[in-house]
N, C-alpha and C positions, 0 to 999 in steps of 0.2 A: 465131822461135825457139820459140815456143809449139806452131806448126800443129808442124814439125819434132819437138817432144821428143812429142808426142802419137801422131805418128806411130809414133818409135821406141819408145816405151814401149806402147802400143795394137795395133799392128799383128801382135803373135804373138798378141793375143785372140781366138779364133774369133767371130765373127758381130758386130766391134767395128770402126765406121765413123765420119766425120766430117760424114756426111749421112743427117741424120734420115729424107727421103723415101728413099734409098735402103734404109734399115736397114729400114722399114717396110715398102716395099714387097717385097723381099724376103721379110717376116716373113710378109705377108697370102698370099703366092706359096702359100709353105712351109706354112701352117697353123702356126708356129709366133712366141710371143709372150711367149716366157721371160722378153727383154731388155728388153720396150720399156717398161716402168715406168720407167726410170731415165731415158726420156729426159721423161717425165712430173713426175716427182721430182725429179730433177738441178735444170734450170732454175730454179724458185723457191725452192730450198734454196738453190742458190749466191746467188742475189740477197739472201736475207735473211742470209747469211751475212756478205755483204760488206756490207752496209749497216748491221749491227751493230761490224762490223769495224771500218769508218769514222767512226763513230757514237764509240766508244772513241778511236778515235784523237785527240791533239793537234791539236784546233783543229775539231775534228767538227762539235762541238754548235753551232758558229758557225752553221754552212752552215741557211740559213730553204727551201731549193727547192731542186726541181732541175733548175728551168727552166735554161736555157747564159744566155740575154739578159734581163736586165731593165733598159728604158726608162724612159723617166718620164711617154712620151706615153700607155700601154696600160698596162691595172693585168692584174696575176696572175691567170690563170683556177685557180691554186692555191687561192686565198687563203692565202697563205706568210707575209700582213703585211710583206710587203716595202718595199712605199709608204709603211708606218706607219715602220717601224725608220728606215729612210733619212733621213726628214725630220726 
C-alpha cells in the first residue's frame, strides 16, 4: 500500500523515482542535481524522526537495543546492559 500510494501521489512529480540509482544516474547523465539532496537528507531525518517518535511512544523508553535476538550465551556488542537488567 505504501509502494502503491507513493506511486500515485509521486508519479505526476517530474524527475521523482523510487530508485535512487536510477534518479542519480539520470541526474549525473543530465548535468543536473537539483533533487538529489533529499535523497541525502530524507533518509537520516526520517530515522531520527521515528526513533523520537518511538521514543515518546507508550512503553518506548522500555526498549534497551535494537538488537531483534538477545541470548544469554553472547553478550551485546551494543553494550545496551541487557545481561545486567535481565538478571
Amino acid at each position: 500500500m505504501l509502494v502503491t500510494a507513493s506511486i500515485v501521489i509521486d508519479a505526476p512529480l517530474p524527475g521523482m523515482s523510487l530508485n535512487p540509482a536510477r534518479t542519480t544516474g539520470s541526474a549525473a547523465w543530465a548535468g543536473t542535481w537539483m533533487g538529489a539532496w533529499m535523497y541525502l537528507v530524507a533518509p537520516p531525518l526520517g530515522m531520527l524522526i521515528a526513533t523520537e517518535a518511538y521514543r515518546r511512544a507508550p512503553g518506548g523508553p522500555s526498549v534497551r537495543c535494537a538488537k531483534l535476538q538477545h541470548d544469554g550465551t553472547q553478550r551485546c556488542i551494543f553494550r545496551c546492559g541487557y545481561a545486567t537488567a535481565v538478571r
